[in-house]
C-alpha positions in Angstrom: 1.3 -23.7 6.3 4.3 -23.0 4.1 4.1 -19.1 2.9 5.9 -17.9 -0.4 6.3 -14.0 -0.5 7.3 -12.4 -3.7 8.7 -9.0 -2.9 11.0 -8.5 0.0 9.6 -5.0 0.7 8.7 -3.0 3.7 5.0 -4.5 3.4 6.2 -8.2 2.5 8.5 -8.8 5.0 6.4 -6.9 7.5 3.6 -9.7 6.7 6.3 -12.4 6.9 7.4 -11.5 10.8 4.0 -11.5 12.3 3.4 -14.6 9.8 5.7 -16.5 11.3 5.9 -15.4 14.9 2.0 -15.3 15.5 1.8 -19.1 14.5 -0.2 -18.9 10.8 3.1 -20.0 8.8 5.1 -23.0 9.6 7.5 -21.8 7.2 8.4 -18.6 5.1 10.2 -18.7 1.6 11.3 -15.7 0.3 11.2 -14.5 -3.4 13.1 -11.5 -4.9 15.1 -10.6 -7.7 17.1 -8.0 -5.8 19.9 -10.0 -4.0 20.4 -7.3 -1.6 16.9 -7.4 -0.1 16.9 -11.1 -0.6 20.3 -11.6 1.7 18.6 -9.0 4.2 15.6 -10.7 4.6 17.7 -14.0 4.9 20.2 -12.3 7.8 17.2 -10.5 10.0 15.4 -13.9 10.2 12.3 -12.5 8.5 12.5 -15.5 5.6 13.6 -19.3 6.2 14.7 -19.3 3.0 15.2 -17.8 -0.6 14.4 -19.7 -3.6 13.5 -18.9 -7.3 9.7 -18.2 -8.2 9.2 -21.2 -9.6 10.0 -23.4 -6.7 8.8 -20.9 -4.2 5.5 -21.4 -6.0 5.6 -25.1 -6.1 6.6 -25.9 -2.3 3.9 -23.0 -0.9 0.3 -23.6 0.3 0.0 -19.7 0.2 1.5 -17.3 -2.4 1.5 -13.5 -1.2 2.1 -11.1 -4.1 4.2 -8.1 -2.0 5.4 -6.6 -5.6 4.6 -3.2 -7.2 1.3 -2.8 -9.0 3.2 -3.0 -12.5 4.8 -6.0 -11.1 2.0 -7.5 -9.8 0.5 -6.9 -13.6 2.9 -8.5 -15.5 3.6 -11.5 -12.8 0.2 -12.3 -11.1 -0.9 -14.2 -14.7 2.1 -16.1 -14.7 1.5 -17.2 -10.5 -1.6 -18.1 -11.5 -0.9 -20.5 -14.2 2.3 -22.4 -12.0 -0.5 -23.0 -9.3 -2.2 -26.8 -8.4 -4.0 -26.1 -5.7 -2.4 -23.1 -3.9 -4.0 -19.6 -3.0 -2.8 -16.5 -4.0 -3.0 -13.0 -3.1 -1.6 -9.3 -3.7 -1.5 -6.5 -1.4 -1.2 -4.1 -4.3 -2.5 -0.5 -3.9 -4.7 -0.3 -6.7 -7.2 -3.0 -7.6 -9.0 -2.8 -10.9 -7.3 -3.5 -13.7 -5.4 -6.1 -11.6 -8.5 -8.0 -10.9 -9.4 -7.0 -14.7 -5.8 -8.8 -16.1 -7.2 -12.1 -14.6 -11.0 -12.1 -14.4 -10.9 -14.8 -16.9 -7.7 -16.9 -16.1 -8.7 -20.4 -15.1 -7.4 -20.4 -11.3 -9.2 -17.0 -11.0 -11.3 -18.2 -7.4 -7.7 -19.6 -5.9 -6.2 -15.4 -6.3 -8.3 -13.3 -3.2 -7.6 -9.3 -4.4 -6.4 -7.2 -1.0 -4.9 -4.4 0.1 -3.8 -4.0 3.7 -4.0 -0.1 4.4 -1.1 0.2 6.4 3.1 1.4 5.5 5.6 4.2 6.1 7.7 6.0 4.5 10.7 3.0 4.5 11.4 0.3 2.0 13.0 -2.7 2.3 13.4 -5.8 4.5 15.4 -3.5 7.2 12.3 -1.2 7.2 10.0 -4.3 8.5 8.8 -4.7 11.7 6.3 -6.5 13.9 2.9 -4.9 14.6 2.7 -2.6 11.2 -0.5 -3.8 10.3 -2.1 -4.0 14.0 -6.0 -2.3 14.4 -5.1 -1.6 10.2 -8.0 -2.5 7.6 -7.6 -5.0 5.0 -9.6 -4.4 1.7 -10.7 -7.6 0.1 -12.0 -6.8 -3.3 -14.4 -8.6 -5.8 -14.7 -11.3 -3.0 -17.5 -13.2 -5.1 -14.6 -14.3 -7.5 -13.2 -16.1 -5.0 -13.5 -19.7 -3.8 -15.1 -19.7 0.1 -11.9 -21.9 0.5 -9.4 -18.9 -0.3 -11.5 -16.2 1.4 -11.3 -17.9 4.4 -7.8 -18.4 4.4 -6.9 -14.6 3.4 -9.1 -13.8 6.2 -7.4 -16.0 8.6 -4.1 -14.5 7.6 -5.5 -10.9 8.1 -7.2 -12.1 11.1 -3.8 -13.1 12.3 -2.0 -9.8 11.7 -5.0 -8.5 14.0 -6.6 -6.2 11.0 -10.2 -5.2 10.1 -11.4 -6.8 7.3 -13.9 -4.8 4.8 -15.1 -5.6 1.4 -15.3 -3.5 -1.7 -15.5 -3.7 -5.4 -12.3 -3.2 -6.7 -13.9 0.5 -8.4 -14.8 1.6 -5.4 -11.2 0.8 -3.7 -9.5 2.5 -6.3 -11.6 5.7 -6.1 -11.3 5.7 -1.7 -7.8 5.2 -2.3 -7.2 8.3 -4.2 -9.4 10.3 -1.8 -7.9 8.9 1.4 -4.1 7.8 0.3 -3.0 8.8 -3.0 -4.0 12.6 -2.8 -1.6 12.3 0.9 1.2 11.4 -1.0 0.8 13.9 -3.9 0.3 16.4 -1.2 3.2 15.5 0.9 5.6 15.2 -2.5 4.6 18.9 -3.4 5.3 20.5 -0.1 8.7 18.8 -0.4 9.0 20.3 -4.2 8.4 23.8 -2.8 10.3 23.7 0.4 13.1 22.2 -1.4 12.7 25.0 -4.1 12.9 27.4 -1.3 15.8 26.2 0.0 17.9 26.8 -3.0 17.9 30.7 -1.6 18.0 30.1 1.5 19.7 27.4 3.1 18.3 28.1 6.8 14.8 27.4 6.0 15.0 23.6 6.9 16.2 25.3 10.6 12.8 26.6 11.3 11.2 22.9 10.5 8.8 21.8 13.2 7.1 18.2 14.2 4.0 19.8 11.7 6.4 20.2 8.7 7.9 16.6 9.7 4.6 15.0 9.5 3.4 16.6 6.6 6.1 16.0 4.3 6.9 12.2 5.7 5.5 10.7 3.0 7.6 12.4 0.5 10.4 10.4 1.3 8.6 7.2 -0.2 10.0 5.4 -3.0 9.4 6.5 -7.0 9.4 2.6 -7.6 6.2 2.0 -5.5 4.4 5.6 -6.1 4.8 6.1 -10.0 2.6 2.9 -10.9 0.4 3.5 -8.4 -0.2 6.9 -10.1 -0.3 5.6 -13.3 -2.4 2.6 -12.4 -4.9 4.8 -10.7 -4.6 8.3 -12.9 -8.1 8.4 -13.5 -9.1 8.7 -10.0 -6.0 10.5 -8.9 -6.7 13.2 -11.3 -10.3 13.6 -10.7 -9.3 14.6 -6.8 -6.3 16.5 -8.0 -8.9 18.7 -9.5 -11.0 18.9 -6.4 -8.0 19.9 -4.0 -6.5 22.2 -6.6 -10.0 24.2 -5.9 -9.7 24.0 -2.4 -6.3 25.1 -2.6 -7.4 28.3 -4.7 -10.3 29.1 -2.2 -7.3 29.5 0.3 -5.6 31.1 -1.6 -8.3 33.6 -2.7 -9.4 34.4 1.1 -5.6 35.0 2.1 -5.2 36.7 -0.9 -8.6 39.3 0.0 -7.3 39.4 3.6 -10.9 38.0 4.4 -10.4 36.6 7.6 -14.1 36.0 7.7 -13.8 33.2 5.2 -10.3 31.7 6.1 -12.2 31.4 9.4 -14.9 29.6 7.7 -13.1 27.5 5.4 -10.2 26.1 8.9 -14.1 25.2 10.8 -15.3 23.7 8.0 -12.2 22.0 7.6 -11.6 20.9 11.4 -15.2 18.2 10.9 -12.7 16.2 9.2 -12.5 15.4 13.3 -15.4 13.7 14.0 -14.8 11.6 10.7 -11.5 10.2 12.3 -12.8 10.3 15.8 -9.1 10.8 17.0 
C-alpha cells in the first residue's frame, strides 16, 4: 500500500514510522507546505518521498489527513474531490463540523473520521517516534458513513499501530474530548500563565519546581497552531466544562479560604476516585 500524509507533524510522521516499519505501507509520500518539516521528514527516513498534494493524492491508495482542524476544514473538501478510488482519513481533534463540511460530498463513504488519542508536548517531524500510539485508543466517528471497504482498512491501519479502536458519534467525541483533553490543556496553559506571572517578581521561583509542577504544566508547551482551532472548533463544549471546573476551582478556593479542613479533606477523597476510573 502506497500512504500519502499531509502534515509532517508530531502525529503524522509518528503514524508514518510505524507505517512503514510494521509492514502496512510499501511506501510513504510526504505532503507539506513547510519545507523545513518537509526536508526533516525526508533526512530522518520517516517519508520516501515529498511531492505536491496533487500527485501525492494521485499515486496513494491511502490519504491520512495529519493537518490542523482549520486545515483539515478548508482541505479535506478539496482531497475528496481529487480522489478515484482512494481512502481518506483525518486524525483531527475535533470531529463535528468536519464530518458536517462533507456529509454530502460525493466520495463521503471513501473519508473514515478518527482521532488517535495519543501526542506530547513536541511538534514536528524531529518530535516523531516509534511506539506513540501503542495500547492508545483510536476514535472512529460516524462509522455508518463509511464504506465497510474504508472501515476496514482504517482499522487495519490502527490495528497496525497496536491501538484500541472505539466508535462514537462525532457529538459525543467532541464533548469527551473537552472533558478528558481539552480542559488538560487549558489547565496546564493557566498554571503556566500564573507561574510565569509570578516569576516576574521573583526570578527563583522556577528553583523550587518539582516532577509535580513538570507534569502539570507539560502540556503548556504545546503549539498555538494546533490548540487555537481546536478551541475554536470545539468552544461550545470547551466552555461548557470551563464553567464546571471554574466551580470546582471556587469550592477550593472557598474551603482554603474558611480554613475548613473538614471539607478540603472531603473535596481531595472525593477527588482521589478519579483512581479507580483510570485503574492506574
Amino acid at each position: 500500500m502506497i500512504v500519502t500524509i499531509i502534515g509532517l507533524g508530531l502525529i503524522g510522521s509518528s503514524i508514518a514510522i510505524d507505517l512503514k516499519s510494521r509492514g502496512f505501507a510499501q511506501s510513504i509520500i510526504g505532503v507539506d507546505n513547510n519545507a523545513i518539516h518537509a526536508e526533516a521528514a525526508m533526512q530522518l527516513g520517516i517519508v520516501d518521498k515529498i511531492m505536491e498534494i496533487q500527485e501525492g493524492i494521485a499515486q496513494a491508495d491511502l490519504i491520512l489527513l495529519a493537518t490542523p482542524v482549520d486545515v483539515s476544514l478548508r482541505m479535506l473538501p478539496k482531497v475528496l474531490d481529487q480522489i478515484d478510488e482512494q481512502i481518506v482519513a483525518d486524525v483531527c481533534s475535533t470531529k463535528g463540523k468536519l464530518n458536517e463540511r462533507v456529509y454530502y460530498h460525493k466520495k463521503r463513504e471513501n473519508f473514515v473520521s478518527t482521532h488517535p488519542m495519543a501526542g506530547t508536548e513536541h511538534s514536528g517531524p524531529r518530535a516523531a517516534f516509534s511506539g506513540l500510539f501503542d495500547g492508545r485508543v483510536a476514535i472512529i466517528t460516524d462509522a455508518e458513513d463509511s464504506s465497510d471497504k474504508a472501515l476496514q482498512t482504517i482499522k487495519t491501519m490502527y490495528e497496525c499501530l497496536n491501538m484500541r479502536i472505539i466508535y462514537m458519534n462525532a457529538y459525543n467525541h467532541d464533548v469527551h474530548a473537552a472533558y478528558i483533553s481539552h480542559i488538560s490543556h487549558i489547565s496546564s496553559m493557566a498554571l503556566a500563565l500564573t507561574v510565569l506571572e509570578k516569576e516576574k517578581n521573583e526570578k527563583n521561583i522556577l528553583d523550587l519546581a518539582s516532577g509535580g509542577f513538570d507534569s502539570t504544566v507539560r502540556l503548556a508547551k504545546s503549539p498555538a497552531s494546533m490548540w487555537t482551532p481546536i478551541f475554536m472548533e470545539n468552544s461550545e463544549n470547551v466552555a461548557t466544562v470551563l464553567d464546571t471546573y471554574i466551580e470546582h476551582l471556587q469550592t477550593f478556593k472557598k474551603a482554603i479560604t474558611d480554613q475548613d479542613s473538614t471539607n478540603i479533606t472531603e473535596l481531595i477523597n472525593q477527588s482521589n476516585k478519579i483512581k479507580r476510573v483510570l485503574n492506574r
